[in-house]
N, C-alpha and C positions, 0 to 999 in steps of 0.2 A: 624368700626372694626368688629362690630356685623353682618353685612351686606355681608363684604370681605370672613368671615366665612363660611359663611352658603352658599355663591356662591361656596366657594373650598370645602365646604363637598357634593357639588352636584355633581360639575364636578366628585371626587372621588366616590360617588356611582356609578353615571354613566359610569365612566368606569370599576367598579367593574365590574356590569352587564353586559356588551360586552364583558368581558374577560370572565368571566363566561360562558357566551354564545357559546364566539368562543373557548374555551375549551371543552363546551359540546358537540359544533358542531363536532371537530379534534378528537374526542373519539367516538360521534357516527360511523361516517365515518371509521373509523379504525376498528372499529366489527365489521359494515358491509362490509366493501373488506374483512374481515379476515374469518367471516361464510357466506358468501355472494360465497367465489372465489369457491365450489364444486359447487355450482349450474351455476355458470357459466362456467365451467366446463365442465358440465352436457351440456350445452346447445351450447359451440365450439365444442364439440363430435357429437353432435347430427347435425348440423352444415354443418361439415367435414365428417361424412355419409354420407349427401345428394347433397353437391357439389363435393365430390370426382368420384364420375363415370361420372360426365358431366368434370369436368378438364382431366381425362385420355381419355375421348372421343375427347376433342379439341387437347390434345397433338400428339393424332395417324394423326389427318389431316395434309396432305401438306401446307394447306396455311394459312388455318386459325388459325390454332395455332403456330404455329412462329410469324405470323403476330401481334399475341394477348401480346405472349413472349416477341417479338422486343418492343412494344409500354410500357409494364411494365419495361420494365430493362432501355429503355430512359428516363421513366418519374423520374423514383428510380436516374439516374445518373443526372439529370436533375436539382435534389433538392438537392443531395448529392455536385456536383459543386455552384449552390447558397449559401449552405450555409457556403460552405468554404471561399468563396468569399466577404461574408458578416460580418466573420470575421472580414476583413480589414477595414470594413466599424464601427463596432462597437469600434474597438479600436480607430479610428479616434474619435470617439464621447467621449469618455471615454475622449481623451485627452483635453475636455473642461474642467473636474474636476480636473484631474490630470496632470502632467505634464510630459515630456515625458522622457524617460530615460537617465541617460546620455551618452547608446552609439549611440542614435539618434532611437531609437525604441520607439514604443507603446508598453503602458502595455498588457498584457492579461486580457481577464473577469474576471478571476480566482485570479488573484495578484494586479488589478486596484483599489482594497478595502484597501490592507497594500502593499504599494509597497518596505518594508525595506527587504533586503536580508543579512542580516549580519548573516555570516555563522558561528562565535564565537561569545562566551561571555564568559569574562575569570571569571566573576561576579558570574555564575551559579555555586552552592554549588557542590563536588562529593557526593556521597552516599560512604560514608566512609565502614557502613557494608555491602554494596555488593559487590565495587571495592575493599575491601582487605579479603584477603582470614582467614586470621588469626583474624581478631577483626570476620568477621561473625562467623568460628567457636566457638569465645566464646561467640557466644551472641546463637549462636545455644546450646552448652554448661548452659548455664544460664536459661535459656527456656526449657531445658529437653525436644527439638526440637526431639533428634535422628534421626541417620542416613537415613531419608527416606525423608528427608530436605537437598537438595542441594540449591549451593550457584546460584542463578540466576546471567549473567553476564550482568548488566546491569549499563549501566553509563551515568545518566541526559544530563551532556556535550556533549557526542554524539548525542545519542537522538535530543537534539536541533539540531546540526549541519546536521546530516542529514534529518531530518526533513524540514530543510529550503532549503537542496539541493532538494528537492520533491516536494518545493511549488517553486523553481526554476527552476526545466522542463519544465513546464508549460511555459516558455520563450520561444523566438527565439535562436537559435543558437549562435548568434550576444550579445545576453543579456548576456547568459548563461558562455561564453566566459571572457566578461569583469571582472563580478563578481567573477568568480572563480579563474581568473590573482585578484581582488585586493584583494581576501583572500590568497593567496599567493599557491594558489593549481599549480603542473607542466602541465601549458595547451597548452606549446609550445611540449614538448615529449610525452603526457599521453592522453590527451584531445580527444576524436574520440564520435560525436552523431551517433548513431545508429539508420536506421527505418527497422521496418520488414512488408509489406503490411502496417496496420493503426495503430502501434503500436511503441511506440519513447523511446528512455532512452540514456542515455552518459554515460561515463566511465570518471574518470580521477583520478589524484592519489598524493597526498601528504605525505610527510615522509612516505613513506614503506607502507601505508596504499593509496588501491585501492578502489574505491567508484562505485558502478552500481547502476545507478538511473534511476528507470521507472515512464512513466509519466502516469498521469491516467485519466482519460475520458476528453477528449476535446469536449464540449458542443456544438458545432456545425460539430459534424464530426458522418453522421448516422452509420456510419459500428462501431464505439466505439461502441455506444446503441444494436446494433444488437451482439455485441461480448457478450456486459451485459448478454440480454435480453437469450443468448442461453444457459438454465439452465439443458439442461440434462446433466446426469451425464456418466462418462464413466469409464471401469475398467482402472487401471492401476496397472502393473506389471512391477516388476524389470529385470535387465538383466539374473539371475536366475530364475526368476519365482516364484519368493516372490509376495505376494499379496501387495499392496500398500496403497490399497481401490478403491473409487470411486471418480473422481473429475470432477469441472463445466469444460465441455466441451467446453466454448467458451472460456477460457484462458488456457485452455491446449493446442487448436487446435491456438489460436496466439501465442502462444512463440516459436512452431515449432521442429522438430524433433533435438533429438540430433545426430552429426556428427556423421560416423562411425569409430570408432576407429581401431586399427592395434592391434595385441596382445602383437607383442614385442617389438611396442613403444609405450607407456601410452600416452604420449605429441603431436608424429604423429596423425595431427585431417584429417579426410578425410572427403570432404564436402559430404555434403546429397544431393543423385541424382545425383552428379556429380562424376570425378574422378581426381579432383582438387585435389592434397595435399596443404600443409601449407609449411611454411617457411623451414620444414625441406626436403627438396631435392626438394620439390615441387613449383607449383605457386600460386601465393594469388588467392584462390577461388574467391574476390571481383573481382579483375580484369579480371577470367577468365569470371566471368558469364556477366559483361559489355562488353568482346568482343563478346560473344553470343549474345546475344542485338543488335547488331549489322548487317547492312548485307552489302559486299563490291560491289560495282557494277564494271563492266570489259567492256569498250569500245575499241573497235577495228576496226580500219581505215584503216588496210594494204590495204582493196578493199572493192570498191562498196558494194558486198554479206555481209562482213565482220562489215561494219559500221550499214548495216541496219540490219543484225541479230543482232548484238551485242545492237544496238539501240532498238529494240522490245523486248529482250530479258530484256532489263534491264527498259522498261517501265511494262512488266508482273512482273518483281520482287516487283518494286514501290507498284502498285497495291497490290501487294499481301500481299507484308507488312505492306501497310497502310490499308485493309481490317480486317485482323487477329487481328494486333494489338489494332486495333478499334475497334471492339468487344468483346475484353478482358478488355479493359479499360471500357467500359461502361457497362459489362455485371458484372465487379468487381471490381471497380473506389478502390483508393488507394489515399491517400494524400500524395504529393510528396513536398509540400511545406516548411518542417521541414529539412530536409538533400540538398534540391536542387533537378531540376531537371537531371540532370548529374549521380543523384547516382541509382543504381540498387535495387527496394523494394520489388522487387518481388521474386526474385533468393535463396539466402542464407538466413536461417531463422535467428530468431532472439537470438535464444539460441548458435546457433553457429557461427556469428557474434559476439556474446558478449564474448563467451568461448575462442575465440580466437586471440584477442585484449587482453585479460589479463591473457592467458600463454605468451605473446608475452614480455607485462608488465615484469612476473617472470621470463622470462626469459634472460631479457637485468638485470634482480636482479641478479640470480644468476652468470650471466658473470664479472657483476663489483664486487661480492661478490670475485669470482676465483682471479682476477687483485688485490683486497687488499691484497685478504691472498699471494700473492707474494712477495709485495712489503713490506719492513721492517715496516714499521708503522704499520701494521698490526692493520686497524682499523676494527673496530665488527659492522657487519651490522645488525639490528634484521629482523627478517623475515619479508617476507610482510604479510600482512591481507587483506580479500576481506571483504566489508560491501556491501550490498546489501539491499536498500531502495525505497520505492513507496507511495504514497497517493491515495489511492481510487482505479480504479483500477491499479494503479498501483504497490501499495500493495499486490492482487491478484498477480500479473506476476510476483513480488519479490519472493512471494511462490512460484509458479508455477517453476520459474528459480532452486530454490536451491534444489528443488524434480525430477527434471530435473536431475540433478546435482547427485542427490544421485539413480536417475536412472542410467545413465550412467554408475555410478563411474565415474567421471570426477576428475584430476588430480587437479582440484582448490578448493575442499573437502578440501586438505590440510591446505588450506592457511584461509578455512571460518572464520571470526571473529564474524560476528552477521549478523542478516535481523530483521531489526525496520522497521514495516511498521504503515502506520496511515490512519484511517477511511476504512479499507480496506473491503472487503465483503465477508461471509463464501465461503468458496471454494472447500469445499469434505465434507466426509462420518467422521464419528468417526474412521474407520479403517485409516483413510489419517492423522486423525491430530495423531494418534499415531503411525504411520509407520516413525517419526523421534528420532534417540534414545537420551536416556537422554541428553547424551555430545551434543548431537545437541540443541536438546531443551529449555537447559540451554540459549544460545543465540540466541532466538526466540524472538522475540518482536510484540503483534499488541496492538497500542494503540487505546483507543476509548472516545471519547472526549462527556459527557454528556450522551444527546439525540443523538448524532448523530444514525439517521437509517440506511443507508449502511453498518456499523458493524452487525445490527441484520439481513440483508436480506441474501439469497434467509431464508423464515420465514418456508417454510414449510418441513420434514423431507425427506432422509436420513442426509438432509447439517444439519451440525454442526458444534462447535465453531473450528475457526484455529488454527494450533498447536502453541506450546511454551506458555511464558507465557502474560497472560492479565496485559497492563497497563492500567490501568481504571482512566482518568480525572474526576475530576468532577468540578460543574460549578466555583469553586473558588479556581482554579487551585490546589486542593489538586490531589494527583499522591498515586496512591496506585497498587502495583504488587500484583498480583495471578498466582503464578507457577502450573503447572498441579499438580493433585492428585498424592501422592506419590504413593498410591497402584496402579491404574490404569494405570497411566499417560494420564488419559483424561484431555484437558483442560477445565478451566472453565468459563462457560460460563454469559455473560453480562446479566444483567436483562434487562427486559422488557422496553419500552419509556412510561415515566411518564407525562398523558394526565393530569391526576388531580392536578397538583402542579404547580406553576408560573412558568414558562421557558420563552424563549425569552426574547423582551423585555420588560416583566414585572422581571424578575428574578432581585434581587437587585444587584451581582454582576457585570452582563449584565449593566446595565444603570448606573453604576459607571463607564467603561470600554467605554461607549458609548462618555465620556466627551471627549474622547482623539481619537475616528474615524474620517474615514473622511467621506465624502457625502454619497460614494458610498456607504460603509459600513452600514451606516444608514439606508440608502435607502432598502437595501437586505435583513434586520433584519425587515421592515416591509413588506416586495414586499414578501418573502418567509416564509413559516414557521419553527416554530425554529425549528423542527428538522431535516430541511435541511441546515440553517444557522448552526448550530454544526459541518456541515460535511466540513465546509472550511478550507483550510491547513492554514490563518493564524493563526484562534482560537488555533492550537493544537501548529504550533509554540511559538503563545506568551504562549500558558499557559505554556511549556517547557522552556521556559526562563523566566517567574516569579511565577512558579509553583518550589513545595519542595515535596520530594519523605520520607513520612514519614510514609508509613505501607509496608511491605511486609507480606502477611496472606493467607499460607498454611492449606489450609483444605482439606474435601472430599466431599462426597455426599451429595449433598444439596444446595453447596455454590455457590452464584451466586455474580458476579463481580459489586461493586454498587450500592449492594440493599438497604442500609441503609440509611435513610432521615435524611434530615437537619434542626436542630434545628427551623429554622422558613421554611415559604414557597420559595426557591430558586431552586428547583431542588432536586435533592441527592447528597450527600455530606458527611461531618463529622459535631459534634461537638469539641471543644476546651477545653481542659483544663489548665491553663497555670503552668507550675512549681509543676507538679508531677506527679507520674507513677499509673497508678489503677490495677485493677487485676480483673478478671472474668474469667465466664466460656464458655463454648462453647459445643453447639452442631451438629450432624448432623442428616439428616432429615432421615435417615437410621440404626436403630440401629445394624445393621448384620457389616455394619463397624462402625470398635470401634478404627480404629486409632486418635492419636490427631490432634484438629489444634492448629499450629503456628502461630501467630503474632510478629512482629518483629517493633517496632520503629524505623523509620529512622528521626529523625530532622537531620535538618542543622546544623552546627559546630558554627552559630552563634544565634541560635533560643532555645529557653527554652520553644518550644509551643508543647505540645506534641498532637496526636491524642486519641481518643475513638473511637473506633471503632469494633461493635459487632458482630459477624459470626456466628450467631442461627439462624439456617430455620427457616422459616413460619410455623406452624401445631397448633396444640393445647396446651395451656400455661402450663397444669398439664402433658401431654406428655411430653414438652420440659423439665420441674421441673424434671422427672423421669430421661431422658438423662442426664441433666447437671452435677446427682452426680454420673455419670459413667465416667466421662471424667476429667482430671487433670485440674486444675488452669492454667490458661493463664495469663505473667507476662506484663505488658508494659515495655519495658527494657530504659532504659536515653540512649542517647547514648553521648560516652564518646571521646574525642579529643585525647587521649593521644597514638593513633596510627595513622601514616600515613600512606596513599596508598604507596603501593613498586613502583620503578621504573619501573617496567613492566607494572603495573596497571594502572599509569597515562598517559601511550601511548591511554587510551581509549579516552582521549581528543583528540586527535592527537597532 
């Protein structure tokens, strides 16, 4: 026994010290890319001075620089086909772990770790004081919150649901399909995937509610990583000439221009570039730019002259088609694997392909809304709702869509319900996350799950946190909201990745949760580092379906979105209290604002566990002692059952 001991208090040191190590190691590494990247900087400038006059000198030559051109854009399409290709080959391998779906598909990389898609769960608690409007006022009431404390519209149940429809793009078409027929979504009427050049999302729509889900980096497709990688920023301006701010120009430049509208029909969309109208007096743009696509050939046999003009005539066409179009394709290869090749990805962008697929939606609403109110039964249809959801980048393009959106004035403003996006990546200037107003804001959502780093990048300034409010995960699935600043309405932004604390698979919730993975899963938790394991759509699934949403905590200057550490070493987190309410103070790191913060209790209707959780900047402990007795008492509120959500409220489930 003595023996058995002292072998498992070695192995335990020793891997103490590894960890330790490879901690110290993931923290050096991380200051140096972080004061490291000016000098290297410094040194692609210096670089780009010295090979830029020899590249403009190759590009003025006749042969030799096309010749150099031709050979880079082959080799670029050369790997860009491989690895698309090899896709097919990795799913093949993947199905020695896993098994294959049931509508005869292979999993994806991305989903082959949890392949459960269940799009409900009627199990998951609501948030009673955010889904009713009257129990939050009196808890805002109770709180001595004041008016500068709005109700975020946020509902856990969705949350999940879309959420798994975002780790469901990631599917084939064929997958996507099945699942969304046996959650009982209308995929015979509604159902339409979308691609715009390298960029994929579907539409489809249950009870009144329309769903736009963008897919986000496909790991083997390079034009994704180059849409990533293109971080400058670019102004953007409204149809007035409102400033908007600044946003990443590689997801503004893929989602694509909005259609031109008509003045005195809001709903008449006129495609971009073309003179395609839409369904109303016009023809489907899709079709028109697939007959463009197109080119018909004309042989003519009446005579000798006739057959062989007609004959050379249409062997110069061949040619020229398959010349042009080949050098378009390889000069700017496109994955056409996701919609078929039959469909057009190049022609209609992707914001107005999507815009117009779901006026079409309200539009066949409002016909059969006309048809009721006719007929004597006279049943009440409730309006439709558009949710708008993405993971990674496809999170980015869910913003990027609904700014679009609020560029335009697009007539499906109307109808917005919410955009919950997860692991998503900053995307604009501070001017961008506050160019959406309140009422909009309200139903913003980006969740961020732990460590995940794609929430913290692009790292360096003007990019800033994305608008609406911060749901911030933390490793043991506790869910806590931060609405913007009431005075500013900037939102608030996520702390830093914690190098110093156990993560991964040292973290004790992590290897409780490891008992029930499968290989794959396992496998990735040590093959990657955990803060790129946090960035997987099924961790933020599952924590949304056995995670509880029990702080919402309004603050101002200073507050950063799960800064507060966990009782033992796991990550960041909360502590527990169980079976009663505490009370403290709070401060911010700014004494020129002297608004308060709010905290708000949310347990579950069956849970009596309540949160601690303290929102006092970092500074100096006799500075904060000074702040704290300038700012009101902050109360933990019980929350109480004896209000249900209204009937409008529980439509956020669908």
């Amino acid at each position: 026994m003595a023996n058995d001991r002292t072998t498992w208090s070695v192995v335990l040191i020793a891997l103490s010290i590894i960890c330790m190590g490879i901690s110290t190691l993931l923290f050096v590494g991380y200051k140096t890319i972080k004061h490291g990247a000016p000098i290297v900087s410094r040194v692609l400038n210096g670089l780009n001075s010295i090979l830029w006059p020899v590249a403009r000198g190759l590009s003025r030559t006749r042969i030799v620089g096309p010749v150099i051109s031709a050979c880079i854009r082959s080799t670029f399409f050369i790997w860009f086909m491989v690895l698309l290709m090899s896709d097919h080959g990795i799913r093949w391998v993947l199905r020695l772990f896993v098994n294959r779906h049931a509508s005869g598909h292979n999993f994806s990389v991305i989903n082959a770790m949890n392949t459960s898609f269940d799009l409900f769960d009627e199990t998951i608690p609501a948030t009673k004081d955010l889904q009713d409007s009257k129990l939050f006022q009196r808890r805002k009431s109770e709180a001595g919150a004041g008016r500068l404390f709005q109700r975020p519209r946020y509902s856990l149940p969705l949350a999940y649901t879309l959420c798994v429809a975002s780790k469901l793009v990631y599917e084939d078409v064929a997958v996507i399909r099945y699942e969304l027929e046996r959650a009982g979504f209308d995929v015979v009427k509604s159902f339409r995937p979308i691609a715009y050049q390298n960029i994929c999302a579907f539409i489809v729509e249950k009870d009144n509610d329309i769903l736009l889900v963008f897919r986000g980096t496909n790991p083997l497709n390079i034009q994704n990583y180059i849409t990533n990688v293109n971080t400058g920023l670019c102004d953007v301006r409204g149809r007035s000439g409102s400033n908007m701010g600044k946003v990443h120009k590689g997801f503004w430049k893929a989602m694509g221009d909005p259609p031109v509208r008509q003045v005195h029909h809001p709903q008449h969309i006129e495609s971009h570039g073309n003179n395609n109208n839409n369904n109303n007096g016009g023809s489907n743009p899709t079709e028109a730019s697939s007959s463009d696509s197109r080119v018909q050939i004309v042989l003519n046999n009446t005579s000798l002259y006739r057959t062989i003009a007609s004959a050379v005539h249409a062997v110069v066409q061949v040619l020229q088609f398959l010349t042009l179009n080949l050098f378009h394709y390889v000069s700017d290869p496109v994955d056409t694997s996701w919609t078929g090749p039959d469909v057009d990805v190049r022609t209609n962008t992707m914001f107005a392909q999507a815009e117009k697929h779901i006026l079409d939606l309200m539009t066949k609403h409002n016909h059969r809304k006309e048809v009721d109110d006719d007929d004597t039964t006279k049943h009440h249809l409730p309006a439709r709702r558009l949710f708008i959801t993405g993971h990674s980048l496809g999170g980015a393009l869910g913003t990027i869509f609904l700014a679009k959106m609020v560029q335009s004035k697009s007539p499906c403003l109307e109808h917005f319900g919410g955009l919950y996006t997860f692991g998503q990546p900053k995307i604009g200037d501070a001017d961008f996350a506050r160019s959406f107003d309140t009422h909009m804001s309200n139903k913003i959502f980006h969740h961020a799950y732990n460590n995940d780093v794609v929430t913290r990048i692009p790292l360096w300034a003007p990019y800033d946190t994305p608008p609406g409010t911060l749901v911030y995960i933390s490793s043991d699935y506790d869910i806590t909201l931060y609405p913007p600043d009431p005075l500013t309405g900037r939102p608030v932004p996520i702390r830093r990745i914690s190098f110093l604390h156990l993560s991964g698979v040292l973290n004790r919730y992590v290897i409780r949760r490891m008992v029930h993975e499968n290989t794959i899963r396992i496998l990735f938790r040590f093959v990657f580092p955990f803060f790129l394991n946090d960035h997987f759509p099924s961790d933020y699934c599952s924590a949304l379906r056995h995670g509880t949403t029990r702080w919402v905590v309004m603050g101002t200057a200073g507050l950063q979105g799960g800064e507060e550490e966990e009782e033992e070493g796991g990550g960041y987190g909360t502590s527990k209290y169980p079976n009663q309410s505490t009370t403290r103070r709070a401060s911010t790191s700014s004494s020129a604002t002297t608004a308060a913060t709010a905290a708000f209790a949310n347990g579950s209707a069956s849970s009596n566990i309540y949160s601690h959780r303290s929102s006092v900047a970092s500074g100096d402990f006799h500075q904060q002692q000074q702040q704290q007795q300038q700012q009101p008492d902050i109360v933990t509120l019980q929350n109480h059952d004896d209000v249900e959500p209204t009937g409008n409220e529980k439509r956020q489930s669908f």
